[in-house]
Structures are given as C-alpha cells and as structure tokens.
VMD Tcl script that builds the backbone (N, CA, C; Angstrom):
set m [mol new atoms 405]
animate dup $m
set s [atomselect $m all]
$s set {name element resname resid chain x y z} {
  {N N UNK 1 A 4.252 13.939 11.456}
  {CA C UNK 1 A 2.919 13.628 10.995}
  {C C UNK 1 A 3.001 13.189 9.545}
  {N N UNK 2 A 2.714 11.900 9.491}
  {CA C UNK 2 A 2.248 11.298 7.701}
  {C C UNK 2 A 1.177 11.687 7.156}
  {N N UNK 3 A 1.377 11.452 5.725}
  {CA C UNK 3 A 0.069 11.748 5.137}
  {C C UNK 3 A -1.271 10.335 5.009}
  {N N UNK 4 A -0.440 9.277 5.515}
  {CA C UNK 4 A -1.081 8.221 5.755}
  {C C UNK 4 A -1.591 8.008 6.798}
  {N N UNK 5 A -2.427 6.986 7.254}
  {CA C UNK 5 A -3.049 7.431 8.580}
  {C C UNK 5 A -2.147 5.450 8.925}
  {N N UNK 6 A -2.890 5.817 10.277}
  {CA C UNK 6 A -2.281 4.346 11.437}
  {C C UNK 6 A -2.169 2.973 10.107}
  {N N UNK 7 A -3.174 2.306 9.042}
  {CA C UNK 7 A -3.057 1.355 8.629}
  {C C UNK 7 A -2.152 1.490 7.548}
  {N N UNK 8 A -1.931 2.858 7.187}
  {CA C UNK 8 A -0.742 2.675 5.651}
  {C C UNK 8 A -1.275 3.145 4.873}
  {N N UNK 9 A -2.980 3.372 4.827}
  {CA C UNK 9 A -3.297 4.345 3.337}
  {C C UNK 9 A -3.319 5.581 3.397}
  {N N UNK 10 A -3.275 6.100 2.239}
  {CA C UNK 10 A -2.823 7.539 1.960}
  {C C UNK 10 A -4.147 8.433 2.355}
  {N N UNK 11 A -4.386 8.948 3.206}
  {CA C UNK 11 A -4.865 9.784 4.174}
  {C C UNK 11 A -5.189 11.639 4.070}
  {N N UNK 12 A -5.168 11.963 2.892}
  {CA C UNK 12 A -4.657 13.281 2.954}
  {C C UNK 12 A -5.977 14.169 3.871}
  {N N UNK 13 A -6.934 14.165 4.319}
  {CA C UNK 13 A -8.035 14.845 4.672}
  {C C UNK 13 A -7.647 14.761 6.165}
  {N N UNK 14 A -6.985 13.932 6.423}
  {CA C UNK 14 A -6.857 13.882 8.045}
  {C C UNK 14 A -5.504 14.710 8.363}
  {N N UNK 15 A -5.131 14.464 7.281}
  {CA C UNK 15 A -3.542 14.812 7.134}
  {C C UNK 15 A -4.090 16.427 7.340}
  {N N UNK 16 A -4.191 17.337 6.607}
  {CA C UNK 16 A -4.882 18.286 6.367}
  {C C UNK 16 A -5.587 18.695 7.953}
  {N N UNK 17 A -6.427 18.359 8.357}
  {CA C UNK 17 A -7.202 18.830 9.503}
  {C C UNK 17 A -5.849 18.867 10.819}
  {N N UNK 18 A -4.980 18.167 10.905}
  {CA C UNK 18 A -4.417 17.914 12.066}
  {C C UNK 18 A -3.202 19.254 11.376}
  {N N UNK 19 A -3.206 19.580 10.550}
  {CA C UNK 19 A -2.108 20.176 10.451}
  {C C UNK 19 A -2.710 22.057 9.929}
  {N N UNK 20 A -4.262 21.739 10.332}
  {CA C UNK 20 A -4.991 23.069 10.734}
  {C C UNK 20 A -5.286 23.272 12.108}
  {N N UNK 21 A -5.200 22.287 12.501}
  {CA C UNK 21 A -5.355 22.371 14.050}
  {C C UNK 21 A -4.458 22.589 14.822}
  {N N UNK 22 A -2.953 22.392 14.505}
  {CA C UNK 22 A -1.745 22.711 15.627}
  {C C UNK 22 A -1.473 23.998 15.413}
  {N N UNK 23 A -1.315 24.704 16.212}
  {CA C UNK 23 A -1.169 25.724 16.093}
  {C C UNK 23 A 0.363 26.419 15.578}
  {N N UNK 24 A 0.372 27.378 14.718}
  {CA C UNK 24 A 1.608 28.002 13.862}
  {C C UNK 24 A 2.316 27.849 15.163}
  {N N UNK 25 A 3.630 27.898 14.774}
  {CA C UNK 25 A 4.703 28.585 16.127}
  {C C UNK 25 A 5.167 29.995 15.259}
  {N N UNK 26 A 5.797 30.435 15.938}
  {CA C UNK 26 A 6.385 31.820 14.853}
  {C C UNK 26 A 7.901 31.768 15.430}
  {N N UNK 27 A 8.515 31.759 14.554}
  {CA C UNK 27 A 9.967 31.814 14.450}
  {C C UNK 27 A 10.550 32.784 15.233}
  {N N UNK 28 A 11.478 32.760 15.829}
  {CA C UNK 28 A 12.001 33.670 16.867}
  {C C UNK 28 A 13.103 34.829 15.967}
  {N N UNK 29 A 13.483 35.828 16.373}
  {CA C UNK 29 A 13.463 36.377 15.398}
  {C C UNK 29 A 14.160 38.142 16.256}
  {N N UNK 30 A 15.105 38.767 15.136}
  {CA C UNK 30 A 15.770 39.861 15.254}
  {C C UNK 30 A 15.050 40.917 14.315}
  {N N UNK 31 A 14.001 41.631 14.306}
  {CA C UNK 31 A 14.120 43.014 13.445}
  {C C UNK 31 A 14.604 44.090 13.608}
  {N N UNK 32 A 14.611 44.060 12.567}
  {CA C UNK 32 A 15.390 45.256 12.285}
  {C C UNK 32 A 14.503 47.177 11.283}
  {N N UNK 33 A 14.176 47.592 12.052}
  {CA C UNK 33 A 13.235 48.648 11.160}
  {C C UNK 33 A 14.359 49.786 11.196}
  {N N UNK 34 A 14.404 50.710 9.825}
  {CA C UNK 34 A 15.495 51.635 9.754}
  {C C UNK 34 A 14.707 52.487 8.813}
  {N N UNK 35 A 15.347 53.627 8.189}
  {CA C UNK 35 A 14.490 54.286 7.244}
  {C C UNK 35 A 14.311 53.849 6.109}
  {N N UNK 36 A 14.980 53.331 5.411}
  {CA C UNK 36 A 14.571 52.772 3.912}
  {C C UNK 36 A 14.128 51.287 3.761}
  {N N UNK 37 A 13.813 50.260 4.918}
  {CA C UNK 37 A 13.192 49.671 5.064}
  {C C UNK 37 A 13.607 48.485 5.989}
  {N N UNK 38 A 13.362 47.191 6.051}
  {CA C UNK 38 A 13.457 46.190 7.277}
  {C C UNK 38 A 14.201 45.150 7.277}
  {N N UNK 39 A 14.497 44.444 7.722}
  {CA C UNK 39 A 14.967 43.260 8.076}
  {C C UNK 39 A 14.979 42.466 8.866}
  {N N UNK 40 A 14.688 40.946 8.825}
  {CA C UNK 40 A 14.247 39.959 9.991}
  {C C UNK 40 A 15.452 38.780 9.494}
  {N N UNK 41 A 16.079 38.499 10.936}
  {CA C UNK 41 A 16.789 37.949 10.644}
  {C C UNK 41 A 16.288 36.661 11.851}
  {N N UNK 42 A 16.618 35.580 11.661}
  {CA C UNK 42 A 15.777 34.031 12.425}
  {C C UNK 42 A 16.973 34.012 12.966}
  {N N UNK 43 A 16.731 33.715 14.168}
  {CA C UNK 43 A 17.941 33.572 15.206}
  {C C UNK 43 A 18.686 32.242 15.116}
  {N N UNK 44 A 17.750 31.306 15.342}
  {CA C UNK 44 A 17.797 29.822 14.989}
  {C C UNK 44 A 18.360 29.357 13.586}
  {N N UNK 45 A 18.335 29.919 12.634}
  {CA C UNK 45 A 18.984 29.709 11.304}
  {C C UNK 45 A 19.803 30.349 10.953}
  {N N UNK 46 A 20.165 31.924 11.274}
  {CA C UNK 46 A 21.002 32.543 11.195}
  {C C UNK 46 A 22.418 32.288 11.911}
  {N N UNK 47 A 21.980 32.608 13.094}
  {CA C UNK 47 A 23.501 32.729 14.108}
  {C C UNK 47 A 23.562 31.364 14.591}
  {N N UNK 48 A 24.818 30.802 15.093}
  {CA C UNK 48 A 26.053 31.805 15.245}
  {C C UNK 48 A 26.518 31.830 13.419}
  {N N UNK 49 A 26.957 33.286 12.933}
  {CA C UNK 49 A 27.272 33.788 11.789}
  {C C UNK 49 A 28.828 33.328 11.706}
  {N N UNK 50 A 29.195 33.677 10.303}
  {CA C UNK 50 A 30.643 34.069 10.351}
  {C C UNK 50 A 31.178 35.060 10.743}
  {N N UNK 51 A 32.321 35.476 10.374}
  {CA C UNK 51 A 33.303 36.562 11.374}
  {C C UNK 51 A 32.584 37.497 10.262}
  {N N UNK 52 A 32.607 37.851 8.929}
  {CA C UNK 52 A 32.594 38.683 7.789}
  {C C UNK 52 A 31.141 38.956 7.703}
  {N N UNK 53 A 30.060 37.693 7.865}
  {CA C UNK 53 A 28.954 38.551 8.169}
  {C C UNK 53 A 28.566 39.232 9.570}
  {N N UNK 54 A 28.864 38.712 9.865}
  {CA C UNK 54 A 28.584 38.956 11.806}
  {C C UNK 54 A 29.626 40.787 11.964}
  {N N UNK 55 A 30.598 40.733 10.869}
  {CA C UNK 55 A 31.224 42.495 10.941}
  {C C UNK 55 A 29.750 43.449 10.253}
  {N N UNK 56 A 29.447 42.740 9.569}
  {CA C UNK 56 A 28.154 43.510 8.758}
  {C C UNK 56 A 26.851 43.661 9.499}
  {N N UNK 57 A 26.663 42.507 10.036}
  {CA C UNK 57 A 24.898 43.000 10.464}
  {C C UNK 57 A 25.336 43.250 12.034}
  {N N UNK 58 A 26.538 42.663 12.697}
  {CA C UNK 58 A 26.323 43.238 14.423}
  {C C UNK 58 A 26.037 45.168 14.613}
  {N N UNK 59 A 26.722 45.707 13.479}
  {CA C UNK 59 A 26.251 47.087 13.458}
  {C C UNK 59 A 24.971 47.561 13.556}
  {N N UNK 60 A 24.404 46.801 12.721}
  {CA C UNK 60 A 23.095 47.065 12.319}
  {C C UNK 60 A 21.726 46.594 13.552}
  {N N UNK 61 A 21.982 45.758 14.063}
  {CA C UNK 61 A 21.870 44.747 15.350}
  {C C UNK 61 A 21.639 45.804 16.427}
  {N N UNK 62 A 22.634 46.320 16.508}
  {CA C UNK 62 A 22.973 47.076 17.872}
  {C C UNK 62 A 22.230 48.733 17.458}
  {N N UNK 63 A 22.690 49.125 16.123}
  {CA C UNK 63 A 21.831 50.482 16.207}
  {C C UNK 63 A 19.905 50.178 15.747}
  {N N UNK 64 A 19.667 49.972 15.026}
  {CA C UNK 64 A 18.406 49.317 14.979}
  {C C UNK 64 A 17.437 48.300 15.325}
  {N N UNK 65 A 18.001 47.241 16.284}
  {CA C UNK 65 A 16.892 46.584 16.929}
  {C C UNK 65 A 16.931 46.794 18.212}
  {N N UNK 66 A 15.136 46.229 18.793}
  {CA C UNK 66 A 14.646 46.530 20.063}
  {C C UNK 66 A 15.574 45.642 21.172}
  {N N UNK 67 A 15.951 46.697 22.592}
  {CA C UNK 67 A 16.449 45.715 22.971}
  {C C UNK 67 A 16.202 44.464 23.764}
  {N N UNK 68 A 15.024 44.214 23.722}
  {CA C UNK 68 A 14.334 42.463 23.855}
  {C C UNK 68 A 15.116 42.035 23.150}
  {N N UNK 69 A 15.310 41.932 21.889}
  {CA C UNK 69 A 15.418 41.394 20.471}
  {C C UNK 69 A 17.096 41.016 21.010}
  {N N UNK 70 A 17.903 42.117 20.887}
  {CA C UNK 70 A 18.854 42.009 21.581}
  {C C UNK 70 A 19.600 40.790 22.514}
  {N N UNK 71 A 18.791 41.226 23.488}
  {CA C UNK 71 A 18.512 40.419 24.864}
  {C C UNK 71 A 18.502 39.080 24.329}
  {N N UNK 72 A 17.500 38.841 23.725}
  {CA C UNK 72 A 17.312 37.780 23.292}
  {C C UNK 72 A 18.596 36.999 22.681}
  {N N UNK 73 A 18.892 37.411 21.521}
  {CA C UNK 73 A 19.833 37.115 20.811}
  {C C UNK 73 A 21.126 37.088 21.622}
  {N N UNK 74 A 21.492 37.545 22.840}
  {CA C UNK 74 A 22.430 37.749 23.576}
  {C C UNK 74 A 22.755 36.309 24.172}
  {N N UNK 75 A 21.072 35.903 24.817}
  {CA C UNK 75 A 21.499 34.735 25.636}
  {C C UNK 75 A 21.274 33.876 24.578}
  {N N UNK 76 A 20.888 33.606 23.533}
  {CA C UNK 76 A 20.787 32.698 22.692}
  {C C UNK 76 A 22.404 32.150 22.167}
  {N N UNK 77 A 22.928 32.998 22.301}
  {CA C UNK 77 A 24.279 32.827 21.522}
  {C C UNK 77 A 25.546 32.263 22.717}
  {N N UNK 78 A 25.024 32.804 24.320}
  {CA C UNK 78 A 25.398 32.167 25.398}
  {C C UNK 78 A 25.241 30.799 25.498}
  {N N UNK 79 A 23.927 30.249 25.552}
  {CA C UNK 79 A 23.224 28.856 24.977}
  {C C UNK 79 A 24.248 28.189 23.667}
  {N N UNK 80 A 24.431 28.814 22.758}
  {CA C UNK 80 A 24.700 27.968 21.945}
  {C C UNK 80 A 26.643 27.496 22.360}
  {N N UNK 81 A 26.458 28.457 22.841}
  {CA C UNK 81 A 28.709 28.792 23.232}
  {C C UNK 81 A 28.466 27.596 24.056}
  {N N UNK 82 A 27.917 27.558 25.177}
  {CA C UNK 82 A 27.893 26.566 26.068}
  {C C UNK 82 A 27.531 25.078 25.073}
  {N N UNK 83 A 26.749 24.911 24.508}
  {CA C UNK 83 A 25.999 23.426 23.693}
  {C C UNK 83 A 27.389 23.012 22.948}
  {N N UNK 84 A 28.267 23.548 22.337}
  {CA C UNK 84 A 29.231 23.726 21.263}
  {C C UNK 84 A 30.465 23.293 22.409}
  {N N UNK 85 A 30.400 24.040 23.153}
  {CA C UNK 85 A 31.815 23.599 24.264}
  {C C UNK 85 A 31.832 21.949 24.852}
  {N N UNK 86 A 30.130 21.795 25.342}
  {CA C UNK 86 A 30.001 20.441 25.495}
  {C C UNK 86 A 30.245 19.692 24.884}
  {N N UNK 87 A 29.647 19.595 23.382}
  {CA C UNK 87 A 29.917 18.977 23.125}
  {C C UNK 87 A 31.352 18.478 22.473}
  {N N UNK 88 A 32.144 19.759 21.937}
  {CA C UNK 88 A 33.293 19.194 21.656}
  {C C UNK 88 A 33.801 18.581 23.288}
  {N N UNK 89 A 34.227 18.857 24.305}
  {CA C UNK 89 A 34.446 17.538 25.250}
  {C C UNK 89 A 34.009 16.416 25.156}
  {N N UNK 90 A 32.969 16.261 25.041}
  {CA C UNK 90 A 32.438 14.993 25.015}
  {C C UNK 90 A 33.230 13.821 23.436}
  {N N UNK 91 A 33.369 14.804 22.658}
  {CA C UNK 91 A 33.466 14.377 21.582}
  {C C UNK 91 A 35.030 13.950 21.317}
  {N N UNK 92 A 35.779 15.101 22.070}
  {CA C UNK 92 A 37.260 14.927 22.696}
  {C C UNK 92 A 37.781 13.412 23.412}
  {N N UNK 93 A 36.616 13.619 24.014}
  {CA C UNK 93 A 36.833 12.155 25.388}
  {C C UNK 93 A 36.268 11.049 24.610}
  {N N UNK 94 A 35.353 10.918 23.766}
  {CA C UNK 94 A 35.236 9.609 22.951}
  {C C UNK 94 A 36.511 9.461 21.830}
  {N N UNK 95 A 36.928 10.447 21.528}
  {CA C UNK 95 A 38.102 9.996 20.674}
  {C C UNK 95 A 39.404 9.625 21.363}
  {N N UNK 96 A 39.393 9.950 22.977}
  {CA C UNK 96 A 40.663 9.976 23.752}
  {C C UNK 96 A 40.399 8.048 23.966}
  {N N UNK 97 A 38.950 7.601 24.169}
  {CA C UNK 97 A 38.970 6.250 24.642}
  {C C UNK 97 A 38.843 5.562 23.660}
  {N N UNK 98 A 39.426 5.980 21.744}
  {CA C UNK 98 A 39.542 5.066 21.083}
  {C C UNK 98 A 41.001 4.847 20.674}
  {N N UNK 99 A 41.538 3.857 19.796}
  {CA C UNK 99 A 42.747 3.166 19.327}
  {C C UNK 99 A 43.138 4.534 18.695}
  {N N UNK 100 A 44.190 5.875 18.605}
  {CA C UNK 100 A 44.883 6.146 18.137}
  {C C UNK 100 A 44.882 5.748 16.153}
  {N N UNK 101 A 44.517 6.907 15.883}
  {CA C UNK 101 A 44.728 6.667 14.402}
  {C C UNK 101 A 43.636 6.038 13.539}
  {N N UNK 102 A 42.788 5.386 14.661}
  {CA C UNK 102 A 41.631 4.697 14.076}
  {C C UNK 102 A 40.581 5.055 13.188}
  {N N UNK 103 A 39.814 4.376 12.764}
  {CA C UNK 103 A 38.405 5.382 11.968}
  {C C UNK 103 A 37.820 6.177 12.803}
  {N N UNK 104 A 37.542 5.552 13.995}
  {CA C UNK 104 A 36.455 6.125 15.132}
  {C C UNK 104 A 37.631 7.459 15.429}
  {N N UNK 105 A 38.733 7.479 16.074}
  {CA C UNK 105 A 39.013 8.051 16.574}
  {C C UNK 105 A 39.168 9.529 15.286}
  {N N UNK 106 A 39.742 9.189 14.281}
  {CA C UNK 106 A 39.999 10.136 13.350}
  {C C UNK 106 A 38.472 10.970 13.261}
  {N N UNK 107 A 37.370 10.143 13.089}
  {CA C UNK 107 A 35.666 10.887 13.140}
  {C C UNK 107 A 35.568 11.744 14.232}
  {N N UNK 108 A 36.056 10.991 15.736}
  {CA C UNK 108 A 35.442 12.143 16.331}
  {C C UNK 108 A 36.272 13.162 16.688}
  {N N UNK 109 A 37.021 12.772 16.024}
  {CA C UNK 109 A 38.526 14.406 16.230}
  {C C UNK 109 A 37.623 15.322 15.384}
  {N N UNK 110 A 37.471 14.558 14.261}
  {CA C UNK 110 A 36.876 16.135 13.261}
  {C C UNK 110 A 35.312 16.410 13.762}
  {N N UNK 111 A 34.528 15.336 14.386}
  {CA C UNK 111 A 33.724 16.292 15.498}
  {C C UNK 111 A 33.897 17.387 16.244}
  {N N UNK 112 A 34.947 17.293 16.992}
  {CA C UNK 112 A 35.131 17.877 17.763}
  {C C UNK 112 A 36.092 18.985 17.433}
  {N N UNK 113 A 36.638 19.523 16.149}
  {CA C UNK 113 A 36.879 20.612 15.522}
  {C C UNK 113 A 36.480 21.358 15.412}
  {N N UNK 114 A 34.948 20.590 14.565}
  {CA C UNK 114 A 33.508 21.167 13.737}
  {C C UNK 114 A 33.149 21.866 15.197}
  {N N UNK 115 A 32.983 21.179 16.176}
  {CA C UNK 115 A 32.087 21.762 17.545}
  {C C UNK 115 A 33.141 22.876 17.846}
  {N N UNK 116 A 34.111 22.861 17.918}
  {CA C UNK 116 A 35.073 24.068 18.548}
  {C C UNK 116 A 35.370 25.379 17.819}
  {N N UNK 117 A 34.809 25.051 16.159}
  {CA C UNK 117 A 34.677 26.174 15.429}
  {C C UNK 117 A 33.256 26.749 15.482}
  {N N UNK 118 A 32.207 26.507 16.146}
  {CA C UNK 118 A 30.838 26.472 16.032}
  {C C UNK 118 A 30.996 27.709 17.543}
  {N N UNK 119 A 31.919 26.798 18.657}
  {CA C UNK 119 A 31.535 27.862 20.026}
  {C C UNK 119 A 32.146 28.772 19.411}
  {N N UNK 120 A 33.344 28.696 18.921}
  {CA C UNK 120 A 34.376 29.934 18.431}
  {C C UNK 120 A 33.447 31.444 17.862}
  {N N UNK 121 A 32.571 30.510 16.349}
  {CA C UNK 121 A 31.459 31.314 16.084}
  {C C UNK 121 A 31.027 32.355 17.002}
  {N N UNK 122 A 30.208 31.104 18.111}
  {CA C UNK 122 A 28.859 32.192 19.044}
  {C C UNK 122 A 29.823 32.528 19.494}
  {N N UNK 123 A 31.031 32.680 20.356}
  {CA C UNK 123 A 32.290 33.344 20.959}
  {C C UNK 123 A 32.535 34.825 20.560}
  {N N UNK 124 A 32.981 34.839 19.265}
  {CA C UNK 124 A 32.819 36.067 18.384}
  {C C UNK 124 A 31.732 36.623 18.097}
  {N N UNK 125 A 30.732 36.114 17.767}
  {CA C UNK 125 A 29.296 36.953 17.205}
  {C C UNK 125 A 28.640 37.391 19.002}
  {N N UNK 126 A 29.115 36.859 19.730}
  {CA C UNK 126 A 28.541 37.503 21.522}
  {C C UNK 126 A 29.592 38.900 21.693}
  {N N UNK 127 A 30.730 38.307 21.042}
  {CA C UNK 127 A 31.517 39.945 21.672}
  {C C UNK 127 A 31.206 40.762 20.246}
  {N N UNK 128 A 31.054 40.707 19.017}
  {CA C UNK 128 A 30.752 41.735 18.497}
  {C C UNK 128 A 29.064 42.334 18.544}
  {N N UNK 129 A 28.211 41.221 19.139}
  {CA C UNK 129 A 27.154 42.558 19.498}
  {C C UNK 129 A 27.250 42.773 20.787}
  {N N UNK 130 A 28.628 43.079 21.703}
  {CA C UNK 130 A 28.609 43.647 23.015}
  {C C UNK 130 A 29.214 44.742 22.511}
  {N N UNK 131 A 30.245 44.780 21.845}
  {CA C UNK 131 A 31.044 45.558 21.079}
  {C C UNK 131 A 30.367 46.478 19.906}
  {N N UNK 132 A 29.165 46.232 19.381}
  {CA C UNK 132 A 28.747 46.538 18.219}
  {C C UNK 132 A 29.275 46.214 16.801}
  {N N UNK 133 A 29.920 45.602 16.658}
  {CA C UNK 133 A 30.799 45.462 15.047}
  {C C UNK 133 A 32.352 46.206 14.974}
  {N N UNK 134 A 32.479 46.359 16.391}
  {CA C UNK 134 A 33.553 47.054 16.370}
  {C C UNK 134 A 34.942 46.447 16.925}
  {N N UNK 135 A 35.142 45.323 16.080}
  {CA C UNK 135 A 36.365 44.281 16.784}
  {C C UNK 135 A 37.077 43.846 15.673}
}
mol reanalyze $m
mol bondsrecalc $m
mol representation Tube
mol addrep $m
C-alpha cells in the first residue's frame, strides 16, 4: 500500500484509513512466563537460531512455555527443515546444469550452502527442544 493514491499524488488520508481498516495480524509467538519475569520470543524472526543461542533459550522453551507454544514451534521448525532442504536441491541442480567454474554456477553453489546451513539450523534447534538443551 502507497501513500499515493492510483494517479501519483501524495494521498496520505486514504493512506491512513486503509491502513485503519485492515486488520492487525499478531505475530506468532513463544512465551515464556517464569518468576522474575517474561519473555516473547517471534517464531518467524527468531528461529531457526544458532547452536549457542538455541543451548540457551531451548532450556528455557521446554521448562517454561505452554505446550501449544511448543507444538507450535515444533512443526514450525519441521516446515522450515523441509523449505531449506528443497531448496538447497533445487539450487544444487541449477548449479549441476551450469558450465563448471562459472559465475552462475559458483552463485548457486554458495546458495545452496547458505540453504544447507539454514536446514542444519532448524535440524539442531528441532532436536534440542526434543531434547531440552541437552545436546
């Protein structure tokens, strides 16, 4: 949505109403309530974590949140293992059908690194909250 409307001028009142009218979404989301106070962690921006944070909060994960929240975060990280696996294949097989050594081919090799360290991620952060932080 612009702040201009259909002809190009600057629009802000319409701009404004349409963006009172859609309704919020609310971020999906891990809390965490404990005794000295809370934590919300966004599933979608957070995970998949590193190995060093993912040793720190899967503890915390597993003894203090609900297990919806859990649940949630469980198959989310299934979802992402799977998206990450695809695509490094895919990304594998476009570099397998280019010239050896090439620009293209050298790009989508390091695609397909980036993607294989990403499932690796959700890989690890799925077994340490099956595990609890204990791996």
């Amino acid at each position: 949505m612009s702040r201009r409307n259909g002809e190009g001028y600057y629009d802000p009142t319409a701009y404004a109403g349409i963006k009172l009218a859609e309704p919020k979404q609310e971020k999906e989301s891990v809390k965490l309530v404990y005794k000295n106070g809370r934590m919300e962690l966004y599933i979608h921006e957070f995970f998949p974590c590193t190995a060093a944070v993912a040793r720190r909060v899967f503890p915390l994960i597993r003894r203090y949140a609900k297990e919806e929240d859990k649940e949630r975060l469980r198959q989310f990280l299934k979802i992402k293992a799977q998206e990450h696996s695809g695509k490094e294949a895919a990304f594998a097989e476009k570099a397998a059908s280019l010239p050896e050594r090439s620009e293209g081919w050298h790009f989508y090799r390091a695609k397909a690194r980036e993607e294989r360290m990403r499932y690796n991620q959700a890989v690890k952060n799925l077994a340490l909250l099956e595990s609890g932080g204990k791996k």
